[in-house]
Structures are given as C-alpha cells and as structure tokens.
Backbone as CSV, one residue per row, in Angstrom:
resi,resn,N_x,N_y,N_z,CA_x,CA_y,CA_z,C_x,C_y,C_z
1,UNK,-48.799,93.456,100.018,-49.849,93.085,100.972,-51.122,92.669,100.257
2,UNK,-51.565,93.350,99.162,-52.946,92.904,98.583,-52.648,91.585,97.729
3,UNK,-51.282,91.348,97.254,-50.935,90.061,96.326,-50.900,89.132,97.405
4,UNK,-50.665,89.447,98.790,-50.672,88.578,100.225,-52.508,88.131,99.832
5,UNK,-53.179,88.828,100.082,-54.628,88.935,100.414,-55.062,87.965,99.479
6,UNK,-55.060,88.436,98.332,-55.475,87.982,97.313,-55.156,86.360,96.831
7,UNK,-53.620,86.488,97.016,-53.535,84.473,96.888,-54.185,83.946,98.057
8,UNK,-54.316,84.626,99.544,-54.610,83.936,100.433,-56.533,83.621,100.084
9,UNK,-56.933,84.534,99.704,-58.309,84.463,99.240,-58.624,83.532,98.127
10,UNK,-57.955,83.361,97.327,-57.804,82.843,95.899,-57.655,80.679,96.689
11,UNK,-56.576,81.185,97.541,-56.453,79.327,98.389,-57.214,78.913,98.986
12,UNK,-57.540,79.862,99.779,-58.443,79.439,100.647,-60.054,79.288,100.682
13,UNK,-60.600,80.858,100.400,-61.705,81.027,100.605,-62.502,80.720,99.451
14,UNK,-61.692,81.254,98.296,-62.835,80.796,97.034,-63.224,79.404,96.759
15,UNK,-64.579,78.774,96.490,-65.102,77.414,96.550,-64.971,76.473,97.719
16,UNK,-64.631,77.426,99.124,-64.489,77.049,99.928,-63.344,76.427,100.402
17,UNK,-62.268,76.435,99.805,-60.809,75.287,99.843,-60.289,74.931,100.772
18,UNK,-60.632,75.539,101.920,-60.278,76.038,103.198,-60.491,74.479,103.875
19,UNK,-61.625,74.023,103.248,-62.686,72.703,103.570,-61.360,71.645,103.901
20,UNK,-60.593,71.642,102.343,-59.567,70.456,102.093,-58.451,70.056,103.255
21,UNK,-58.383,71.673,103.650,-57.231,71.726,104.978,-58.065,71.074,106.115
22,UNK,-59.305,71.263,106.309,-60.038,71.248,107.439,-60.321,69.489,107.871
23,UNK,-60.793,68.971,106.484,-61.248,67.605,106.494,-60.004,66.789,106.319
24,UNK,-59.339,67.173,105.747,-58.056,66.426,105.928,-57.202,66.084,106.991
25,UNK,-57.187,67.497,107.889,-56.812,67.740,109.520,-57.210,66.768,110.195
26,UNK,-58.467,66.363,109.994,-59.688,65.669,110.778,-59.108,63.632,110.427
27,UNK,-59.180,63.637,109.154,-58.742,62.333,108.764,-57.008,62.181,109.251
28,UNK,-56.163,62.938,109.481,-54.551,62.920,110.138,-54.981,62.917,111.482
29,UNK,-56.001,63.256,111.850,-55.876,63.310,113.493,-56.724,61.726,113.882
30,UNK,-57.512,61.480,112.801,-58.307,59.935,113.382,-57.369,58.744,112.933
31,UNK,-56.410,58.878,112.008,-55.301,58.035,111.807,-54.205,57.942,112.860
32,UNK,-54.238,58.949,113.005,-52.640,59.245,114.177,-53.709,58.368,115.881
33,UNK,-54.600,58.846,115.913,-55.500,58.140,117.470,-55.447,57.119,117.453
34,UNK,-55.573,56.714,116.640,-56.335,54.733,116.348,-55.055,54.127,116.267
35,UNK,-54.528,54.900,115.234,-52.917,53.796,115.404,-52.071,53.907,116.465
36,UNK,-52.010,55.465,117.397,-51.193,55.106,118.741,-52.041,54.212,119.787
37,UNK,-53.170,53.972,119.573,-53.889,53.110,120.511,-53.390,51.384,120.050
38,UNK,-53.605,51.411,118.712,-53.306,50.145,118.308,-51.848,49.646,117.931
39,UNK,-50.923,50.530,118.016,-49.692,50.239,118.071,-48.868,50.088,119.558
40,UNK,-49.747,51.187,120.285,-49.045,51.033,121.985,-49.812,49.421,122.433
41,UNK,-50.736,49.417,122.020,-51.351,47.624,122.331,-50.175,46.355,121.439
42,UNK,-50.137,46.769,120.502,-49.222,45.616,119.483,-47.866,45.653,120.263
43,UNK,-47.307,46.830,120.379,-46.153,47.106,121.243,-45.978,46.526,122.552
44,UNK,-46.791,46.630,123.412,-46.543,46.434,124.685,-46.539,44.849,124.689
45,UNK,-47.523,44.118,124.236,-47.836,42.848,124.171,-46.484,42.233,123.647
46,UNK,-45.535,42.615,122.810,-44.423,42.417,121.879,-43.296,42.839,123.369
47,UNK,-43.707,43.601,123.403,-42.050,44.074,124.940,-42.245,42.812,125.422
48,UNK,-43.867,42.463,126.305,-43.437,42.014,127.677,-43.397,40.592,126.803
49,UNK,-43.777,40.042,125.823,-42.740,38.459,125.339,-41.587,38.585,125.168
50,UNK,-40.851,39.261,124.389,-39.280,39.670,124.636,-38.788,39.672,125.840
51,UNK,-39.044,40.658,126.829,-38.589,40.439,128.056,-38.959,38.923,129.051
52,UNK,-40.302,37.874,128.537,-40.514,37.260,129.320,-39.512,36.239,128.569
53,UNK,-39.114,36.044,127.772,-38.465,35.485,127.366,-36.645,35.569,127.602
54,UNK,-36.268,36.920,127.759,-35.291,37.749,128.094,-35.052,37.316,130.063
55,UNK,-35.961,36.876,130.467,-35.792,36.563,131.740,-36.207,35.354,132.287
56,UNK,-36.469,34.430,131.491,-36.091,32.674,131.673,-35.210,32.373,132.355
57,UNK,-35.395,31.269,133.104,-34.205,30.907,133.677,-33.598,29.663,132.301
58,UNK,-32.589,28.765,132.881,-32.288,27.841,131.736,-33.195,26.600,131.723
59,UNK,-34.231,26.322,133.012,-34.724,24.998,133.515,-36.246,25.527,132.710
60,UNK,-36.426,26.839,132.814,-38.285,27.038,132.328,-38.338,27.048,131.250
61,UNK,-37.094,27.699,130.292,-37.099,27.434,128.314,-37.012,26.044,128.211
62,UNK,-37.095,24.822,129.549,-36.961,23.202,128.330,-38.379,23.051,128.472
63,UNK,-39.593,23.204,129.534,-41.075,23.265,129.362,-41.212,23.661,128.287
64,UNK,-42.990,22.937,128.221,-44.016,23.308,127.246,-43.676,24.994,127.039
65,UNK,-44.444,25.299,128.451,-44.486,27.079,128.185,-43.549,27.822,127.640
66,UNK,-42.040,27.490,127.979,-40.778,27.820,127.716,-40.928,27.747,126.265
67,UNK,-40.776,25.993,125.610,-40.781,26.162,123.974,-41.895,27.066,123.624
68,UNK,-43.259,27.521,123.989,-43.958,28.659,122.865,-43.806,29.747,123.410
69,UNK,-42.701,29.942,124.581,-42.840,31.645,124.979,-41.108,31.952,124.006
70,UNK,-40.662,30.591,123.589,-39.390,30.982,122.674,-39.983,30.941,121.119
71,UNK,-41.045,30.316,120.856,-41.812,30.357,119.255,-42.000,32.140,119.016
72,UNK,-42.961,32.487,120.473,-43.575,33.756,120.022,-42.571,34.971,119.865
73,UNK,-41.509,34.574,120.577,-40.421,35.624,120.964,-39.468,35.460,119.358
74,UNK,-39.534,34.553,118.895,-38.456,34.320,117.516,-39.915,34.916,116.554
75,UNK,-41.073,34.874,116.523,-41.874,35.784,116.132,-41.567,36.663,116.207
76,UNK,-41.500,37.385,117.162,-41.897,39.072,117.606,-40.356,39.698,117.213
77,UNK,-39.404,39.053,117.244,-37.726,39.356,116.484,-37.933,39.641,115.262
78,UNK,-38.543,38.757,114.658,-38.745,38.692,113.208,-39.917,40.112,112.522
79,UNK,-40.524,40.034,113.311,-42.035,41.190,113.064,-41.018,42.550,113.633
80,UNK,-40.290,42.771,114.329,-39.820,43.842,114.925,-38.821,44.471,113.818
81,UNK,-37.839,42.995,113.242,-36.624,43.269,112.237,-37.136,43.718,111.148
82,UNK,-38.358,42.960,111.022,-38.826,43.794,109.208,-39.514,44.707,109.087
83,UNK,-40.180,45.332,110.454,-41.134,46.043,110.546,-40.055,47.577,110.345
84,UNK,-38.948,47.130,111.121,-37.892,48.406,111.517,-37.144,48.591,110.143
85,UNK,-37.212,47.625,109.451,-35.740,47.253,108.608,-36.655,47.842,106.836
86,UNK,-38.032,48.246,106.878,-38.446,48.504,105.756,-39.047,49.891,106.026
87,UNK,-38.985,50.594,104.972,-39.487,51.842,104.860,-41.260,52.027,105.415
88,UNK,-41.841,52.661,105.986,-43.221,52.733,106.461,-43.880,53.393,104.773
89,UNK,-43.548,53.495,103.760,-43.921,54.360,102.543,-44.278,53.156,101.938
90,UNK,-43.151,52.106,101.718,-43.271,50.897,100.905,-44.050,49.671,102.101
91,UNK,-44.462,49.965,103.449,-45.136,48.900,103.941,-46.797,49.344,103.694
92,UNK,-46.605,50.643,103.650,-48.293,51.458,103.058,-48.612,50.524,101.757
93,UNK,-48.003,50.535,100.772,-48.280,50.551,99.571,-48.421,49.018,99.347
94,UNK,-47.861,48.307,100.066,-48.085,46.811,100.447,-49.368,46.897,101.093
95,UNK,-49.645,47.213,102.026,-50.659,47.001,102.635,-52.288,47.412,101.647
96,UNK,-52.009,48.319,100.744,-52.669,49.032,100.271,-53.274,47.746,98.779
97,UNK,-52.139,47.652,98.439,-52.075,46.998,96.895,-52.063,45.174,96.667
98,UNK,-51.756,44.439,98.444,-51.234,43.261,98.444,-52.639,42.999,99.426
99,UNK,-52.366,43.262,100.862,-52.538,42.613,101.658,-54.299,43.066,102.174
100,UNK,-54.334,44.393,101.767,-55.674,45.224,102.115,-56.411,45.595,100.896
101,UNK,-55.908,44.945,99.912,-56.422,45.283,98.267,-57.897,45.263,98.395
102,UNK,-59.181,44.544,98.769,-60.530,44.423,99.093,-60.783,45.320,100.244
103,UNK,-60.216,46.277,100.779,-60.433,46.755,101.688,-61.129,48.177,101.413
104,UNK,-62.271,48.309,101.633,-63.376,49.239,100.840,-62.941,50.762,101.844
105,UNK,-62.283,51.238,103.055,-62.148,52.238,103.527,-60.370,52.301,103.765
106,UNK,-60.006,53.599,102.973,-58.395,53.964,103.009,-57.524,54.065,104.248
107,UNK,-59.126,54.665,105.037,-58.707,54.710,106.632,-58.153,53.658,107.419
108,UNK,-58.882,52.443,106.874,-58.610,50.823,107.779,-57.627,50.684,106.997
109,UNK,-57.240,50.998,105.525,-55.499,50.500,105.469,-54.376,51.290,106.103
110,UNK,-54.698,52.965,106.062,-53.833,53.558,107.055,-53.300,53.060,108.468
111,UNK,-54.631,52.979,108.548,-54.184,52.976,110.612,-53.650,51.113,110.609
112,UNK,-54.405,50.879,110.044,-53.329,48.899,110.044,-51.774,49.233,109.559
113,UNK,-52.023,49.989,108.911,-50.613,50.631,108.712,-49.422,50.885,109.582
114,UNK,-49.866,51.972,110.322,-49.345,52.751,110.945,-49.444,51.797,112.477
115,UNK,-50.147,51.236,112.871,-50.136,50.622,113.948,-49.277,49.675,113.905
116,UNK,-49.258,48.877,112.556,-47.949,47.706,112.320,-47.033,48.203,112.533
117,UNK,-46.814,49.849,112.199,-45.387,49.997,112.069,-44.815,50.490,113.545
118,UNK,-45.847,51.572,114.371,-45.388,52.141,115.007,-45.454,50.778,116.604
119,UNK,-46.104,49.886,116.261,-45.979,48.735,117.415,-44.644,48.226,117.622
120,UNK,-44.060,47.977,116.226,-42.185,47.272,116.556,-41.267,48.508,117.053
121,UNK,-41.982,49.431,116.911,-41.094,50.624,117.296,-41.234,51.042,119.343
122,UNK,-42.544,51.022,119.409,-43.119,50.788,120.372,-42.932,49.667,121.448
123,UNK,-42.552,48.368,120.656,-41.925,46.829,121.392,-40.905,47.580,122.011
124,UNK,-39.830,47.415,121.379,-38.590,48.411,121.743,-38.420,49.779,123.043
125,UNK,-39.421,50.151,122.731,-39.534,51.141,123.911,-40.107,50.909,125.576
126,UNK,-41.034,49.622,125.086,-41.220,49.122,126.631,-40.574,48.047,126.888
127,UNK,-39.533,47.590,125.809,-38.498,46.427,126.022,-37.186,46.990,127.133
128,UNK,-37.339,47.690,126.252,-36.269,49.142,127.582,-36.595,49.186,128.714
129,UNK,-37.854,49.879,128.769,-38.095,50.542,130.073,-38.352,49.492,130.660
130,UNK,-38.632,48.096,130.671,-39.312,47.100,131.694,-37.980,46.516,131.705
131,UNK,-36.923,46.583,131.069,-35.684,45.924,131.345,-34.855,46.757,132.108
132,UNK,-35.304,47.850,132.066,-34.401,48.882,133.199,-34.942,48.306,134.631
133,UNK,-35.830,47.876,134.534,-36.185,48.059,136.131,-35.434,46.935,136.553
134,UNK,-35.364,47.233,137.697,-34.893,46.850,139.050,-34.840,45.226,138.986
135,UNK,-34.012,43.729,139.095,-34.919,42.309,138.927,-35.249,42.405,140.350
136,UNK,-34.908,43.027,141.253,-35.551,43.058,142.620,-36.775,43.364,142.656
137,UNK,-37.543,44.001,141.555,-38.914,44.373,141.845,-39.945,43.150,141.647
138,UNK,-38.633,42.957,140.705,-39.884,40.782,139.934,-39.794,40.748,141.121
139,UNK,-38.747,40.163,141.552,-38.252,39.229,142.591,-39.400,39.646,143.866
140,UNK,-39.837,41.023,144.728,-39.986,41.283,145.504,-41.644,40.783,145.367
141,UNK,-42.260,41.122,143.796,-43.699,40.705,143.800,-43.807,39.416,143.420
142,UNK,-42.979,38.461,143.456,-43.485,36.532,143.202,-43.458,36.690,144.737
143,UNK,-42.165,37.121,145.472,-42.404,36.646,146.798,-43.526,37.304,147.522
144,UNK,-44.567,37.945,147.389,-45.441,38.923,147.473,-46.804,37.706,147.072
145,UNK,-46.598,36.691,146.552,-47.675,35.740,145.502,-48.199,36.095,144.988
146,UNK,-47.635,36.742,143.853,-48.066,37.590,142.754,-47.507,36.454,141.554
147,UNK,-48.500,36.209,140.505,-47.887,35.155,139.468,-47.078,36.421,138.247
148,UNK,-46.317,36.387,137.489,-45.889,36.838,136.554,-46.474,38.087,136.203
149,UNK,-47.422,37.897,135.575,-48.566,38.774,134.998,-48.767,39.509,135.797
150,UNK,-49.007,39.421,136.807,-49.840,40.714,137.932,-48.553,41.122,138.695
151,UNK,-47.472,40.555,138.755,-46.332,41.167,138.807,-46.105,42.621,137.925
152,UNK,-46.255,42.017,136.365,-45.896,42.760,135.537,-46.977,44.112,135.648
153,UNK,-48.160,43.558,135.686,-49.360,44.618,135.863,-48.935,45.570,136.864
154,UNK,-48.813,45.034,137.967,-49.311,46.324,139.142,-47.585,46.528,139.343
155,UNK,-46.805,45.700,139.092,-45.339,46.331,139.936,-44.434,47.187,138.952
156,UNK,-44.069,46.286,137.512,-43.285,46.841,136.843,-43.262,47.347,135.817
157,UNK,-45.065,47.297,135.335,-45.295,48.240,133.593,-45.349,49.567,134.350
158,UNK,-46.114,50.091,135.389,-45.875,51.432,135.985,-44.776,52.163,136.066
159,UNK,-43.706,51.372,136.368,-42.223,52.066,136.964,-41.840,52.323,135.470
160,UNK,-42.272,51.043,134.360,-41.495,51.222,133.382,-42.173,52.354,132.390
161,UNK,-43.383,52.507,132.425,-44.013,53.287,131.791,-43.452,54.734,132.197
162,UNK,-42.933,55.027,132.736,-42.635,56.352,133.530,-41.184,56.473,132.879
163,UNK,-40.391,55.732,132.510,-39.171,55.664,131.727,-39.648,55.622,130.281
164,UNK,-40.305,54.859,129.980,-40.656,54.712,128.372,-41.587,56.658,127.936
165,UNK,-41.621,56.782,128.628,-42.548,58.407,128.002,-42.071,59.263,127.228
166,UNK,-40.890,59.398,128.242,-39.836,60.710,126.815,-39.626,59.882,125.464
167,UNK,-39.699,58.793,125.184,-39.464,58.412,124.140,-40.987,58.103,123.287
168,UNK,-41.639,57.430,124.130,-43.364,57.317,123.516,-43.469,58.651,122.896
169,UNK,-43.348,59.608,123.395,-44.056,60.742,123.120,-43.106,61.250,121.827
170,UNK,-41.854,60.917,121.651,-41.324,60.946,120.511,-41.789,59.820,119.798
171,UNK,-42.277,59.030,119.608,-43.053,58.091,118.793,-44.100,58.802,118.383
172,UNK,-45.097,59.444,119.570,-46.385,59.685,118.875,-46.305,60.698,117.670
173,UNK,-45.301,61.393,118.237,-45.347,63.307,117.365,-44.746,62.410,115.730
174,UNK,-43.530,61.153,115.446,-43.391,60.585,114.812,-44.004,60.288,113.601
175,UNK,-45.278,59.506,114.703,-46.325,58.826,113.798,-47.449,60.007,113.353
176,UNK,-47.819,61.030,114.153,-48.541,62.326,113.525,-47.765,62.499,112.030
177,UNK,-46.324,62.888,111.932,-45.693,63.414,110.931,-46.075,62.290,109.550
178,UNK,-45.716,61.173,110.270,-45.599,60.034,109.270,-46.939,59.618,108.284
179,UNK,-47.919,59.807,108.968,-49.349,60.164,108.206,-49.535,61.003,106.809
180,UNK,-48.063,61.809,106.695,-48.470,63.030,105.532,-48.382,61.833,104.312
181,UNK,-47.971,60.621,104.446,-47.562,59.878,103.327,-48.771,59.155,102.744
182,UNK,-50.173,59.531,103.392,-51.021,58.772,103.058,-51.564,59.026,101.704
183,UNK,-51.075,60.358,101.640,-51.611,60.547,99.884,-51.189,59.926,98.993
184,UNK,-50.136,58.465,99.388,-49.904,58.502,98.213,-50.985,56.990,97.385
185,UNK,-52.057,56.685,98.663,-53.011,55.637,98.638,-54.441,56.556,98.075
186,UNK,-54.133,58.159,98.036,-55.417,58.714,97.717,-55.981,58.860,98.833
187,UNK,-55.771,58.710,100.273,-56.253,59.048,101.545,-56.029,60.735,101.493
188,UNK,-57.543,61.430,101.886,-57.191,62.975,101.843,-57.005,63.549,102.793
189,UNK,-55.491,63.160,103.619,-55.414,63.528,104.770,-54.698,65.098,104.435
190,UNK,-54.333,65.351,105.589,-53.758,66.839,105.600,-52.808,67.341,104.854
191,UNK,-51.696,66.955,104.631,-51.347,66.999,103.467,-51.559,67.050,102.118
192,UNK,-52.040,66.014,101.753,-52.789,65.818,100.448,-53.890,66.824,100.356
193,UNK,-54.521,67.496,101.745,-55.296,68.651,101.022,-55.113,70.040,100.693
194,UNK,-53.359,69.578,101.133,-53.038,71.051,100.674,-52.194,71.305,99.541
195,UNK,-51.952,69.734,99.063,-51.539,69.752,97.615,-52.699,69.482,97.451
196,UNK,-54.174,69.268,97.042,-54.903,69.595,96.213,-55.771,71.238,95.876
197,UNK,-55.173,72.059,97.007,-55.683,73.590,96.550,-54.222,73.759,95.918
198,UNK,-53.078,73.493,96.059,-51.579,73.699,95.041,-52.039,73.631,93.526
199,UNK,-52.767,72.163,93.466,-53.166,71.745,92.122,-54.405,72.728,91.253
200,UNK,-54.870,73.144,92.143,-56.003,73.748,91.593,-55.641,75.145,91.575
201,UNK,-54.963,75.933,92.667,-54.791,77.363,92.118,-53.268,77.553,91.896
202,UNK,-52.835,76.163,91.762,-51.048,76.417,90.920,-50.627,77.718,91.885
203,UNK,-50.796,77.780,93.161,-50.078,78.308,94.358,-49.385,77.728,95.400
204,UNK,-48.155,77.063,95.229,-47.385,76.234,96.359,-47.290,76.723,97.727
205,UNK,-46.923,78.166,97.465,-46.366,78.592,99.138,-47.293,78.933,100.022
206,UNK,-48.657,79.399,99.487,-49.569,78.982,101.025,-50.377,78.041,101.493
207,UNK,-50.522,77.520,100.223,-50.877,76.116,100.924,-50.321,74.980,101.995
208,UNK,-48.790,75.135,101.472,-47.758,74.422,101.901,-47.248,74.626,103.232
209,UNK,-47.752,76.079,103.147,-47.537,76.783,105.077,-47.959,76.563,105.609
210,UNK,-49.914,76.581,105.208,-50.757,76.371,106.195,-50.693,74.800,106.869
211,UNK,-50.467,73.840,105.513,-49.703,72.409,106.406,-48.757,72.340,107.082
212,UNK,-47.817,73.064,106.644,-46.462,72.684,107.896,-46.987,73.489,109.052
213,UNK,-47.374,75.003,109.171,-47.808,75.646,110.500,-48.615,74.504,111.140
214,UNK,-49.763,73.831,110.769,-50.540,72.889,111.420,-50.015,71.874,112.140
215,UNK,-49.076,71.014,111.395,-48.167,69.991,111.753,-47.250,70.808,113.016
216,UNK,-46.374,72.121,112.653,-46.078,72.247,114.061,-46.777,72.437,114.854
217,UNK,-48.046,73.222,115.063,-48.453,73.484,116.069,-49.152,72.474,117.221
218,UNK,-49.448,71.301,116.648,-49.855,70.010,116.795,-49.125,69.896,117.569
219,UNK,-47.747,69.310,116.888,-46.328,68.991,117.565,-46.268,69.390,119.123
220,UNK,-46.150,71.161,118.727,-46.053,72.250,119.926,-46.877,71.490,120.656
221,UNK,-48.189,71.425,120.740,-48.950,71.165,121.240,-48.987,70.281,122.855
222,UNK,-48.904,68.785,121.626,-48.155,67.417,122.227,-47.506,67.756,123.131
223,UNK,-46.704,68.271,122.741,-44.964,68.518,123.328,-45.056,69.031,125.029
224,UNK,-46.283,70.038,124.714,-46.549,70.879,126.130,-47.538,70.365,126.926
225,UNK,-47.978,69.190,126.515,-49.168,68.440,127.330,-48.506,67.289,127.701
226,UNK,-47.219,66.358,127.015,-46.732,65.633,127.279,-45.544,66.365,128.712
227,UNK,-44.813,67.293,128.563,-43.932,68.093,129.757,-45.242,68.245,130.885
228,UNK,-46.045,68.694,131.006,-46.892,68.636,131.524,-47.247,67.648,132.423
229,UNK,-46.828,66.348,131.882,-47.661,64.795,132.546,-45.906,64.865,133.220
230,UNK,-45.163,64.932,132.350,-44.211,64.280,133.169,-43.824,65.303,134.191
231,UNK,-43.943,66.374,134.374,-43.810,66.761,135.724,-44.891,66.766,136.790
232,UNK,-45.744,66.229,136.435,-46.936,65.950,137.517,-45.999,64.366,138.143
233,UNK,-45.481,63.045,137.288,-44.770,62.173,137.632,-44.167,62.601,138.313
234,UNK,-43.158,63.218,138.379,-41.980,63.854,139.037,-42.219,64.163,140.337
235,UNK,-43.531,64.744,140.338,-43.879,65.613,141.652,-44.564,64.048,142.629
236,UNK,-45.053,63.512,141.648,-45.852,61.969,142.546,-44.734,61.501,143.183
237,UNK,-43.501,61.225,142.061,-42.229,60.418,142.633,-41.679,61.131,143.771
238,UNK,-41.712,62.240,143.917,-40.793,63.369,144.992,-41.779,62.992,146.606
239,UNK,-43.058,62.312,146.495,-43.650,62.451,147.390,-43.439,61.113,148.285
C-alpha cells in the first residue's frame, strides 16, 4: 500500500505531473469536437452526392447537372476509397510532413486530420441511412413542391438521421480513441502525457491506467448520453 502511495505521489503529484494528464485531456477533447463537427459536415455533404447521384433517373445523368453531379460523385468514390483504404497513422504523418508542413499549430493538423478521415467514414453512414428510407418519402415531398434539397432537409435527413446514430455514435467514441496517435506529430494530447510522466519517473503502470481509465470513462460516458437520446427518439416515434 505505501509502494501504491508513493509511485502514485512520485507520478503524479511531484512537479505537478498531474498537469500532463490534465492538459492533454483538454487538447483530446478539442480535437475529438472540431473534427466530429467537421467530419459529420464533410460526411453528410459526401452521402447526400452519392445518393443524389445513386437516384438519377437515366434522362437527368445526360444534363449539364447530371454530368457534374456524376464528376463530384466519381470524386467523393475516390476521397471515400483512399480515405478508408489508408491507415489514419500514415494519413497524420502526411498531413503533418507533406501537406500541413507550414502549418504553425499541431492542433489544425490534427483535427484536418481526423475530420478527413472520420468524414469518408461518416459519407457511408448517412449513405445508408438516407438510402434506407422509404423512395416514397422523395416521391411524397416533390409532389408536396418541395425541390430536392428541401426534400432532403425537412423529409429524409431526419428519418435518416435516426437510423445513422447507433453507428455515428460508434464513429464518435472511434475518433475519441483514434486521437491517442497524435503523439506521434508531438501533439501533447492525452496520451502522450502520460507517456511523458512514464519517461520521466520510468513508471509505466500508473500512468498508463490513469489514460486508459480516462479513455473509458469518456467512452462510458458517450455511451450513456448517446442511449439516452435514442430513447427519447423512440418515445417521439411511439407518439
């Protein structure tokens, strides 16, 4: 118990170390925000061209609109295949060393990061859910004189959003986890600050706890605020 005390004092409290877990927490939690904001935006924008494209007839792909809603869509295939098809470790280190090399804050290469990645992942998930729905619902809001768009707005991102959740929400907890990799750009996120009290008091196992306990409890967290929303849905739908 006092060799308990004592490493825990020795990690934590002496020179303050406690700090590294704390500020690091802080930089994993402003990476993980920004990029589910900016990846559920990259994402969604990426579904509904896939699907608008996915639901052409054969007479609207020979139009103008048709040829660039088939340009952007052989885009968004291509951004989806490589985005999915490469490791998020080696698109960091690209982004870091190639593409964001002048980029004076670690943070703006993270979250460009993480938003690139978790958006093709994200396409996919409202490519689903807006393709599950119903074509009676298109169908019911053109005849309604609703153009496309405000179709999609008010009739069928709602229904689909309500299908896409159990899986979003496995995206987000995803992209929380996926953040621990930022150390390897020198970003001192949560992780990385608990290998830097490792490094300094050459003590692995509590440092290493206090990150993984954090990471789950996060998780936990999510997990019970996300069950939460979706049975408030449930109860809207029952009404």
């Amino acid at each position: 118990m006092n060799s308990f005390i004592d490493d825990f004092v020795q990690d934590f409290i002496v020179d303050d170390r406690w700090k590294f877990i704390a500020k690091g927490l802080g930089v994993t939690l402003e990476v993980t925000a920004l990029a589910l904001i900016f990846g559920t935006i990259i994402g969604l924008i990426i579904g509904i061209i896939r699907c608008a494209h996915d639901q052409q007839s054969v007479n609207e792909r020979r139009g103008i609109a048709g040829v660039l809603l088939n340009f952007l869509n052989l885009i968004s295939k291509v951004y989806v295949t490589v985005i999915r098809g490469t490791p998020v470790l080696v698109q960091l280190l690209i982004m870091y060393f190639i593409i964001l090399v002048s980029a004076k804050s670690k943070v703006v290469v993270a979250v460009a990061t993480f938003s690139i990645n978790s958006g093709a992942y994200v396409a996919e998930i409202f490519r689903g859910g807006i393709m599950s729905i119903d074509k009676g619902q298109m169908e019911a809001g053109r005849s309604l004189g609703l153009n496309y768009v405000q179709t999609m707005r008010y009739t069928i991102i709602p229904q689909a959003m309500k299908a896409c959740l159990p899986a979003l929400a496995n995206e987000m907890i995803a992209l929380l986890k996926e953040t621990s990799i930022c150390g390897y750009i020198g970003l001192n996120e949560l992780t990385r600050g608990g290998d830097i009290i490792r490094g300094t008091t050459f003590d692995a196992l509590l440092p290493l706890f206090a990150v993984a306990l954090i990471y789950l409890t996060f998780v936990m967290i999510l997990s019970y605020l996300i069950s939460i929303f979706e049975r408030r849905l449930r109860k809207s739908d029952n009404r």
